[in-house]
N, CA, C and O of each residue as an XYZ file, in Angstrom:
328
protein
N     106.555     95.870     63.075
C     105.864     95.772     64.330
C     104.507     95.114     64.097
O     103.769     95.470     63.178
N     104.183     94.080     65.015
C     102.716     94.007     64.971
C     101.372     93.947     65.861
O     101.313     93.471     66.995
N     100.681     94.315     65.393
C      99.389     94.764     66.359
C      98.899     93.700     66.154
O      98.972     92.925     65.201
N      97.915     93.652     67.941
C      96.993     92.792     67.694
C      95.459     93.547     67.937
O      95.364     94.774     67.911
N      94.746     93.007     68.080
C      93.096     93.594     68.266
C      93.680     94.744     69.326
O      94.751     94.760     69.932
N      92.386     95.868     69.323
C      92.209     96.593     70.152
C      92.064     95.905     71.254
O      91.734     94.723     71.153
N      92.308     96.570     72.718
C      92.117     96.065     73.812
C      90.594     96.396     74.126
O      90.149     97.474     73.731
N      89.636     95.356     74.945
C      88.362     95.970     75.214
C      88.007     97.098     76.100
O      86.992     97.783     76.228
N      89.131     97.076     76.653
C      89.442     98.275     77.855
C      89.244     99.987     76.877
O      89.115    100.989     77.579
N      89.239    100.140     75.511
C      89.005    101.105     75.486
C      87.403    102.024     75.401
O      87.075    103.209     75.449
N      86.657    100.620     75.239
C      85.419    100.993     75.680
C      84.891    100.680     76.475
O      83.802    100.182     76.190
N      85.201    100.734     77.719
C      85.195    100.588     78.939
C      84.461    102.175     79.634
O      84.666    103.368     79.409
N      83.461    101.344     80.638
C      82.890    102.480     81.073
C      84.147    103.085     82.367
O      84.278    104.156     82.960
N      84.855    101.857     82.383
C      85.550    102.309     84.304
C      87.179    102.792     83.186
O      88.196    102.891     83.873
N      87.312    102.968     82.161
C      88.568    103.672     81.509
C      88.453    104.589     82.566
O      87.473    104.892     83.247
N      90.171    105.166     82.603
C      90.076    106.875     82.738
C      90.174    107.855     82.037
O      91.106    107.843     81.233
N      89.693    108.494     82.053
C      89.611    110.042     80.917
C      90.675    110.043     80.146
O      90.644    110.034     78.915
N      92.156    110.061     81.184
C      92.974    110.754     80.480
C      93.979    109.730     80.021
O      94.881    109.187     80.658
N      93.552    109.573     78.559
C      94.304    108.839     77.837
C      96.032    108.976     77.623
O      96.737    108.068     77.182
N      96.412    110.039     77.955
C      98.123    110.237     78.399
C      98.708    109.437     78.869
O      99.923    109.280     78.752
N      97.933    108.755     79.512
C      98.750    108.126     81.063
C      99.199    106.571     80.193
O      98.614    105.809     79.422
N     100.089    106.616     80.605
C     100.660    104.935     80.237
C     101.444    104.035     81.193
O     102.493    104.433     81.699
N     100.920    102.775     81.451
C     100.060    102.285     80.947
C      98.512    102.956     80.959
O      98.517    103.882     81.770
N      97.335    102.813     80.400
C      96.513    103.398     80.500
C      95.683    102.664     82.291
O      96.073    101.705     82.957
N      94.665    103.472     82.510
C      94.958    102.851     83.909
C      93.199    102.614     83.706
O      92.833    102.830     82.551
N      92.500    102.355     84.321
C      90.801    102.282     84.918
C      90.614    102.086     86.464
O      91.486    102.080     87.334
N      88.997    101.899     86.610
C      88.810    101.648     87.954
C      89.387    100.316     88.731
O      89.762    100.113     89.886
N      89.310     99.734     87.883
C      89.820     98.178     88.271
C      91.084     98.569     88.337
O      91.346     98.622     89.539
N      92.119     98.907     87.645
C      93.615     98.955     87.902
C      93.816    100.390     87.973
O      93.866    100.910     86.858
N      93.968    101.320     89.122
C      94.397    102.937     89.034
C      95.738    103.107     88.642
O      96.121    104.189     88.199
N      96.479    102.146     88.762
C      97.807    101.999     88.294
C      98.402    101.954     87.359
O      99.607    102.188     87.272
N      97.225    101.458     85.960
C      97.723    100.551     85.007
C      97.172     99.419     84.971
O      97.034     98.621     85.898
N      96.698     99.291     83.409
C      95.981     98.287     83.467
C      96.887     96.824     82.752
O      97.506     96.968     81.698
N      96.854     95.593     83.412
C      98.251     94.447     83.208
C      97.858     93.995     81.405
O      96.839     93.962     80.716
N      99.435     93.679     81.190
C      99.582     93.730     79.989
C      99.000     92.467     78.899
O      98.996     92.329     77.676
N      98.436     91.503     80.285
C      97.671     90.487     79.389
C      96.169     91.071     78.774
O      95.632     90.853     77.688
N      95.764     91.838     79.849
C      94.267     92.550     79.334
C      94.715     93.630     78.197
O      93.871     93.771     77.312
N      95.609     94.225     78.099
C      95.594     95.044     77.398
C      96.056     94.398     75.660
O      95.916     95.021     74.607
N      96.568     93.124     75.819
C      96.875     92.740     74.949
C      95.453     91.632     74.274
O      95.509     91.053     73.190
N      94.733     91.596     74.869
C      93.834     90.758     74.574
C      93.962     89.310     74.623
O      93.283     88.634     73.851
N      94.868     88.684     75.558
C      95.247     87.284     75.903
C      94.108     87.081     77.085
O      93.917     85.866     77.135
N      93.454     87.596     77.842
C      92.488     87.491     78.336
C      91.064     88.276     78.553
O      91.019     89.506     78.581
N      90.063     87.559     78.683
C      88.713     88.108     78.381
C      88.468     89.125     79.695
O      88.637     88.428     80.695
N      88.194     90.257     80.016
C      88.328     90.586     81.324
C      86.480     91.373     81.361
O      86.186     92.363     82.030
N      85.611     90.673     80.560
C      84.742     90.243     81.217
C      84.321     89.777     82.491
O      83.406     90.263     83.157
N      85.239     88.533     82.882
C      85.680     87.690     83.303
C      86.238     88.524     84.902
O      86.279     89.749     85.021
N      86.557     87.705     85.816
C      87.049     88.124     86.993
C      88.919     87.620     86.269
O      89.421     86.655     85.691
N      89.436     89.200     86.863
C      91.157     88.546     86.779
C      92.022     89.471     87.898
O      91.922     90.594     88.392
N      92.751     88.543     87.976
C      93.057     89.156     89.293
C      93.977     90.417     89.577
O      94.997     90.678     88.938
N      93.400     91.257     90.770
C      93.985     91.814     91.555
C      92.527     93.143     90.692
O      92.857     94.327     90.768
N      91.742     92.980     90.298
C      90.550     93.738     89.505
C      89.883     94.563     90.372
O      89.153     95.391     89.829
N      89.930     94.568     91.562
C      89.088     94.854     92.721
C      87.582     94.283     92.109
O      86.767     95.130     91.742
N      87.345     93.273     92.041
C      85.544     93.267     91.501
C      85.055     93.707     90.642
O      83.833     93.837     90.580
N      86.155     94.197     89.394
C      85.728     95.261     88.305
C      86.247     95.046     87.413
O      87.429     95.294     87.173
N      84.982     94.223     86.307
C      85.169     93.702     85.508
C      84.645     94.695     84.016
O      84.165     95.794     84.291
N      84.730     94.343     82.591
C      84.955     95.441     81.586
C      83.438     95.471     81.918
O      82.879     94.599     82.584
N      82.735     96.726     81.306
C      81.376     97.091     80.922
C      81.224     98.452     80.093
O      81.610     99.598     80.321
N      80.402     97.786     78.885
C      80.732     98.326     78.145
C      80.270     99.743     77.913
O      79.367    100.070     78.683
N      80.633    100.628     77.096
C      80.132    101.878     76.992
C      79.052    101.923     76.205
O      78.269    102.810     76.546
N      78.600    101.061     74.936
C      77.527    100.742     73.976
C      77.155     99.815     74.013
O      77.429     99.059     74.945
N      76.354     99.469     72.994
C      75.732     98.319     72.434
C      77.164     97.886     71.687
O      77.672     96.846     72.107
N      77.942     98.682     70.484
C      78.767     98.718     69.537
C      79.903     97.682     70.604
O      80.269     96.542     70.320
N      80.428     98.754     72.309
C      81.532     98.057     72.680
C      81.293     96.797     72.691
O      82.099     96.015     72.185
N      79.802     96.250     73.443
C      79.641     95.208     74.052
C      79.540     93.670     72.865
O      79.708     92.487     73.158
N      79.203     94.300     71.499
C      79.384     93.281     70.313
C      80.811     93.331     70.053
O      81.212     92.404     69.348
N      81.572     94.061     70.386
C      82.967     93.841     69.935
C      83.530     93.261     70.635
O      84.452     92.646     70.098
N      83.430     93.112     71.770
C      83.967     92.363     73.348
C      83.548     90.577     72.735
O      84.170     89.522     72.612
N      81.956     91.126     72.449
C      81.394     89.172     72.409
C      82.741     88.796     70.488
O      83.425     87.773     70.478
N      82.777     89.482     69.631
C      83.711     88.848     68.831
C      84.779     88.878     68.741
O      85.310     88.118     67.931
N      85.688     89.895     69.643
C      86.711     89.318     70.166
C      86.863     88.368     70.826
O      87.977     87.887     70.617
N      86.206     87.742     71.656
C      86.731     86.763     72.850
C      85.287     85.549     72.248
O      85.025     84.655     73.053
N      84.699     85.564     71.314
C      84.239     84.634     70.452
C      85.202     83.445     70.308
O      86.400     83.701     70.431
N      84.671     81.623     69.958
C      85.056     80.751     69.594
C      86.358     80.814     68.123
O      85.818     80.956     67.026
N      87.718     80.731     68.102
C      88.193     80.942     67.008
C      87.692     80.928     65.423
O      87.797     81.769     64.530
N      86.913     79.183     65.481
C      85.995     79.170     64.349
C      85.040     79.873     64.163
O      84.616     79.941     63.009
N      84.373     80.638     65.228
C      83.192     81.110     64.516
C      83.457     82.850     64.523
O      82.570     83.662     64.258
N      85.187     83.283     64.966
C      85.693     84.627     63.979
C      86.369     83.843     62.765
O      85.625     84.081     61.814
N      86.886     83.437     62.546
C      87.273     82.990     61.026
C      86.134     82.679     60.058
O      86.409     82.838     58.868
N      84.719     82.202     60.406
C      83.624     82.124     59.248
C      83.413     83.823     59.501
O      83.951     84.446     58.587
N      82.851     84.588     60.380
C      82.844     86.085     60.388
C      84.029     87.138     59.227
O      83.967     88.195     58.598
N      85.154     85.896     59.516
C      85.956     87.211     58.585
C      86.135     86.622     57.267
O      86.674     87.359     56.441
N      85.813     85.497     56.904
C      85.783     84.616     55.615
C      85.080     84.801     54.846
O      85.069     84.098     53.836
């Protein structure tokens, strides 16, 4: 099996508590949050749709540097992990 990055959604201030729930859901999606954000194919910084206006924010300083090097220029995570 393989993983990719954490999703930024878990340091997310609009997460919901209860991590049980699957898909995991937030304010932006009460439903479930879609499987491109959760997979990290898109920055959801960013407006994406159906979000209600609610975009990630982070819980730290820590989330909000992990958000900027995940969704960082490819080259400049490959000199970071080189």
């Amino acid at each position: 099996m393989t993983t990719g990055p954490a999703p930024i959604c878990m340091w997310c201030t609009h997460l919901r508590q209860d991590k049980t729930d699957w898909p995991p859901a937030c304010d932006a999606y009460p439903h479930g949050i879609p499987e491109p954000i959760m997979d990290s194919d898109v920055d959801h910084r960013q407006p994406y749709a159906g979000d209600n206006d609610i975009q990630f924010a982070p819980a730290d300083q820590e989330a909000a540097e992990y958000a900027e090097f995940l969704f960082s220029e490819p080259a400049a995570v490959a000199d970071e992990v080189a």
